[in-house]
C-alpha positions in Angstrom: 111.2 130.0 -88.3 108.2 129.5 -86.0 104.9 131.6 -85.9 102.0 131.9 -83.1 98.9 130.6 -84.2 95.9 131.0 -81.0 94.0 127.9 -79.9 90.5 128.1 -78.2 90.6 126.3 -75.0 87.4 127.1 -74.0 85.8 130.2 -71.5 87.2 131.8 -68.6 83.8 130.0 -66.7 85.5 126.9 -67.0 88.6 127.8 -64.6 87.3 128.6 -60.8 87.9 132.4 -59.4 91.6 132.3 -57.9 91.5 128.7 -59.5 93.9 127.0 -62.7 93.3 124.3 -65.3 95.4 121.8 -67.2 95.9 122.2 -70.7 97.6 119.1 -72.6 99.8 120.7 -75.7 102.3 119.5 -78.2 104.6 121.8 -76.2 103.7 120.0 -72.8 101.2 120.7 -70.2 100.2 124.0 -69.3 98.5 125.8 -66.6 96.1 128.4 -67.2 95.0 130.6 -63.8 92.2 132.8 -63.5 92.4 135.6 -61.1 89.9 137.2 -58.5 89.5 140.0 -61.3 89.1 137.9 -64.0 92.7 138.4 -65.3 94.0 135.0 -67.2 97.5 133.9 -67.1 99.0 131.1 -69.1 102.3 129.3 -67.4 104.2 125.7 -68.1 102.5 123.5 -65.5 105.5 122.7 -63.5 107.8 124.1 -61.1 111.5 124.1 -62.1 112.3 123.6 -58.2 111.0 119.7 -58.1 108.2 119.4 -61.0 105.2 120.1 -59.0 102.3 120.9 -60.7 101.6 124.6 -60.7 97.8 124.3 -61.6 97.4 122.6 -58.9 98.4 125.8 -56.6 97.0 128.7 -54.7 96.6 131.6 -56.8 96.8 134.7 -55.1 97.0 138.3 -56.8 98.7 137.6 -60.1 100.8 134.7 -58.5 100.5 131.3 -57.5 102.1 128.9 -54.9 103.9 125.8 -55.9 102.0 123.0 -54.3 105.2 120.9 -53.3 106.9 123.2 -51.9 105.5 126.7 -51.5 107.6 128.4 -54.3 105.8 131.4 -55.7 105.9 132.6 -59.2 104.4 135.6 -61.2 101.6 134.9 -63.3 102.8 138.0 -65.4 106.4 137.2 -66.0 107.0 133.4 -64.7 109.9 134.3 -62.4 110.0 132.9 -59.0 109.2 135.2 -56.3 111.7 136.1 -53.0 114.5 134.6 -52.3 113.9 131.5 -54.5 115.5 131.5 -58.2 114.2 130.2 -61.6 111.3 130.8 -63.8 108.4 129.0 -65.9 107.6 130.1 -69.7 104.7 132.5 -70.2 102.2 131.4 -72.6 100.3 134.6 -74.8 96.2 134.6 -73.8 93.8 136.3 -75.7 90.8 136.7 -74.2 87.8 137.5 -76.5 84.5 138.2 -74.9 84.4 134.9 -72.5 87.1 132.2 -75.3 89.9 131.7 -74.0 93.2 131.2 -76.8 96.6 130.5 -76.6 99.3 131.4 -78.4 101.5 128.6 -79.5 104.4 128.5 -81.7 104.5 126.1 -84.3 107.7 125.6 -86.8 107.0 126.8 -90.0 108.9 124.5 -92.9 111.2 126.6 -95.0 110.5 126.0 -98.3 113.3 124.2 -100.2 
């Protein structure tokens, strides 16, 4: 059994307009991409086509552009764009006046 519990990160003025930062989790790394109209998407930071890290992309609309290799995946749903196949995990934000959270799932221990 698992449950979401949210975890500040910090504001939306600490990611650049159009821009991403790195997030280090227990569930891996994850990118977090602000848009030009202050929309903010959480993704796994790495392609599926060759690893690349996705936070380090162009983000344009409510996509980004794999660095490496020019992949393009939703911010919205994590599937690559086109004619390229795969997709990254989405990661729940809440955005609350300027905090940033994420919504993680943790294992809950069943009680014996």
């Amino acid at each position: 059994m698992t449950t979401t519990l949210w975890h500040d990160i910090g504001t939306i003025d600490d990611i650049p307009v159009r821009g991403a930062r790195c997030v280090a989790t227990p569930q891996g790394r994850i990118g977090v991409f602000r848009t030009a109209d202050d929309r903010v998407y959480a993704i796994d930071d790495h392609c599926p086509h060759r690893g690349g890290p996705l936070s380090a992309g162009i983000v344009h609309g409510a996509s980004v552009t794999c660095p490496l290799h020019n992949w393009v995946f939703s911010l919205e749903t994590g599937k690559a764009q086109g004619a390229d196949e795969g997709a990254v995990r989405t990661i729940p934000v809440r955005l609350v006046g300027r905090r940033i959270s994420l919504g993680l799932e943790h294992a809950l221990m069943a009680a014996e």
